[in-house]
C-alpha positions as CSV (number, residue, x, y, z in Angstrom):
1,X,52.1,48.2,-72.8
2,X,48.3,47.0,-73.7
3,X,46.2,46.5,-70.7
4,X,44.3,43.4,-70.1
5,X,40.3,43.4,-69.4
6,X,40.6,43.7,-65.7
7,X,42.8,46.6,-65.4
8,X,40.2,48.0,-67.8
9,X,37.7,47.6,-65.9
10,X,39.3,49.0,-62.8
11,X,40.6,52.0,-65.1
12,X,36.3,52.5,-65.8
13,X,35.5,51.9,-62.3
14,X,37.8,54.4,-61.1
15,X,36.7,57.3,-62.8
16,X,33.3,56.5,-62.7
17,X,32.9,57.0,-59.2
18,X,35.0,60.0,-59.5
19,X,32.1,61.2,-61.7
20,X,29.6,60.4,-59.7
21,X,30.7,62.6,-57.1
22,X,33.0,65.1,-58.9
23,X,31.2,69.2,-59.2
24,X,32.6,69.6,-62.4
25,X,34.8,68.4,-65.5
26,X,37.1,70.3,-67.6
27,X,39.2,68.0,-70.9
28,X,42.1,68.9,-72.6
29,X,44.6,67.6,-75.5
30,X,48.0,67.2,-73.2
31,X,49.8,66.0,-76.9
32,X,53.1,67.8,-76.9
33,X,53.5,68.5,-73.4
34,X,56.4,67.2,-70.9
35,X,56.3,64.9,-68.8
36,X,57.6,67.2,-66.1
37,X,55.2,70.0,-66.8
38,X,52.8,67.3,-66.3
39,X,53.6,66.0,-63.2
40,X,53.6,70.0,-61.9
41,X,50.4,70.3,-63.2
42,X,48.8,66.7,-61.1
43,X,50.9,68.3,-57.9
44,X,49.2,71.5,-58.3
45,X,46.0,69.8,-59.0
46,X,46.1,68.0,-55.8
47,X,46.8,70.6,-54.1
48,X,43.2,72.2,-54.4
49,X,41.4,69.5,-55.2
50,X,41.4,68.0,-58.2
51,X,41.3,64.3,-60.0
52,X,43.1,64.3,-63.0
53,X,43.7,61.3,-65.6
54,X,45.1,60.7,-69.0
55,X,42.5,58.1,-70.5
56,X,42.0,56.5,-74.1
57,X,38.6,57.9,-75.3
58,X,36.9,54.6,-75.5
59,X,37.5,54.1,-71.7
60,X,36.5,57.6,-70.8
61,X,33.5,57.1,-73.0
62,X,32.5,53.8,-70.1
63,X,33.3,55.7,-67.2
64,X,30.9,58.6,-67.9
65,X,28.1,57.2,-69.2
66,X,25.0,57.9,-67.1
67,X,27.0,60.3,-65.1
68,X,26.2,64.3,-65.5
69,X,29.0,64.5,-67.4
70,X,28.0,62.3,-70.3
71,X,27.7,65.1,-72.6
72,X,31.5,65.2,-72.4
73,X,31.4,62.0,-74.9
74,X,31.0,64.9,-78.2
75,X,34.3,66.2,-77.0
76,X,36.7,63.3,-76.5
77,X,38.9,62.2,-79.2
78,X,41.9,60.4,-78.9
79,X,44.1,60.2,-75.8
80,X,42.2,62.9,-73.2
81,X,43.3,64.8,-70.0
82,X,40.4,65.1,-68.0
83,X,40.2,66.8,-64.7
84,X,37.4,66.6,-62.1
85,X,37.1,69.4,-59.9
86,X,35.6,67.6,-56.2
87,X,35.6,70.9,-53.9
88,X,35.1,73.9,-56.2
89,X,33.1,73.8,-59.7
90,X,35.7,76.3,-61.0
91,X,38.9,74.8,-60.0
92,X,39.7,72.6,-62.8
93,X,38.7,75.0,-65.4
94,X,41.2,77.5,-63.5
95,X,44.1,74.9,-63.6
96,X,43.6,74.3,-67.2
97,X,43.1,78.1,-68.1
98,X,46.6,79.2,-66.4
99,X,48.3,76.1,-67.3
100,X,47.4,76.8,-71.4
101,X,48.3,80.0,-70.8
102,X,52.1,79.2,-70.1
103,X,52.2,76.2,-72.2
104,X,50.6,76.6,-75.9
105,X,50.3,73.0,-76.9
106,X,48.1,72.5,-73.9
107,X,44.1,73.3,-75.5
108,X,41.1,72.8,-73.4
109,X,38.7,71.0,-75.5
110,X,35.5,70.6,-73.1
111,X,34.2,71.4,-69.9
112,X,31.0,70.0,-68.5
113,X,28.7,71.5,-64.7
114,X,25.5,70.1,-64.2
115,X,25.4,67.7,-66.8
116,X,25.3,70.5,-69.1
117,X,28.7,70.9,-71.5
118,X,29.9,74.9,-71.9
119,X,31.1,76.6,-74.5
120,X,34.3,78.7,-74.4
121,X,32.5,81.5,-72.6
122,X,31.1,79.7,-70.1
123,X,34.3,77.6,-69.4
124,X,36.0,80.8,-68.3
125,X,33.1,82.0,-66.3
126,X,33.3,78.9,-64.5
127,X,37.3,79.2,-63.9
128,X,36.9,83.0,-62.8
129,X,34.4,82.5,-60.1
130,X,35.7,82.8,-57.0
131,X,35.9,80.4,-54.1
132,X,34.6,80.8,-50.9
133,X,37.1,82.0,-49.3
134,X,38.0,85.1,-52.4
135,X,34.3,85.7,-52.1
136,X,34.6,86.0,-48.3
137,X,37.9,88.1,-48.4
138,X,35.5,90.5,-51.3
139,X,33.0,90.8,-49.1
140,X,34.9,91.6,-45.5
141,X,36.7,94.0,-47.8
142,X,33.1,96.1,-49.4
143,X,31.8,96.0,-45.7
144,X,35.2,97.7,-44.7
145,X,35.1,100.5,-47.8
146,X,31.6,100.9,-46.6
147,X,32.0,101.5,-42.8
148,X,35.2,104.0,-44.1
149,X,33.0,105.8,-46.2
150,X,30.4,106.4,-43.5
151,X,32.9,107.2,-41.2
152,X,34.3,110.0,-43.9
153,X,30.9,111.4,-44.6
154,X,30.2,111.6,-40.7
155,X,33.3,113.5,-39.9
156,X,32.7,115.7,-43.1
157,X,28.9,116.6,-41.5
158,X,30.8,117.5,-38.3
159,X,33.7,119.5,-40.0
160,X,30.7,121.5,-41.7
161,X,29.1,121.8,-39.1
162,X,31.2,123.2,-36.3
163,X,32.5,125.9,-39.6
164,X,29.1,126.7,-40.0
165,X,28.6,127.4,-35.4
């Protein structure tokens, strides 16, 4: 069903605030994926986070420009899955890196942070780094090796001390 000029224009509008706000983008090519496996991967999305849209190229192309991820533009063609992450930078990039790792139609074909687009590399740096919660749960957990090894090297001084007496 074509789309008349107003829902166009709402369709731009849309995403264009969602850029405007949004940490980071991550596009994919969805061709030859279910609907179901679709649908999972929105509710999952939602669940952390995450904006996602299927958009024809020329629409996308509106709804980024002069937004940080305009450089996004060299990487759309056709139909495009885009997914905005709006409370962690690495969210989307994680959703799209697990998801094409269970479904092998599903190809990530850009990422943008900081109006800057990433290559490969960079795209999983960006879907490995922890939250702030994992980087929370990291640290509490080096403080606690830290205050265990103390504690071992303290009772080892006193074991060798009271053999020594």
């Amino acid at each position: 069903m074509a789309l008349n000029l107003n829902e166009k224009k709402i369709i731009v509008s849309k995403i264009n605030k969602i850029s405007n706000i949004a940490l980071s983008a991550v596009t994919a090519d969805s061709q030859g994926i279910s609907v179901n496996k679709i649908n999972q991967l929105r509710k999952s999305g939602r669940e952390i986070g995450v904006k996602m849209s299927i958009v024809r190229n020329t629409l996308l192309s509106l709804a980024i420009k002069n937004t940080n991820f305009e450089c996004l533009k060299k990487k759309i063609k056709g139909s495009t899955f885009i997914a905005y992450s709006m409370t962690h930078p690495g969210s989307g990039p994680r959703l799209f890196k697990e998801f094409s790792k269970k479904n092998t139609h599903f190809k990530i074909t850009g990422a943008a942070f900081e109006g800057k687009l990433l290559s490969i590399v960079e795209i999983n740096q960006l879907a490995d780094m922890p939250t702030y919660k994992e980087a929370i749960i990291k640290l509490l957990f080096i403080l606690k090796m830290s205050i265990a090894g103390k504690l071992i090297y303290t009772l080892s001084a006193i074991k060798k001390k009271k053999e020594t007496s």
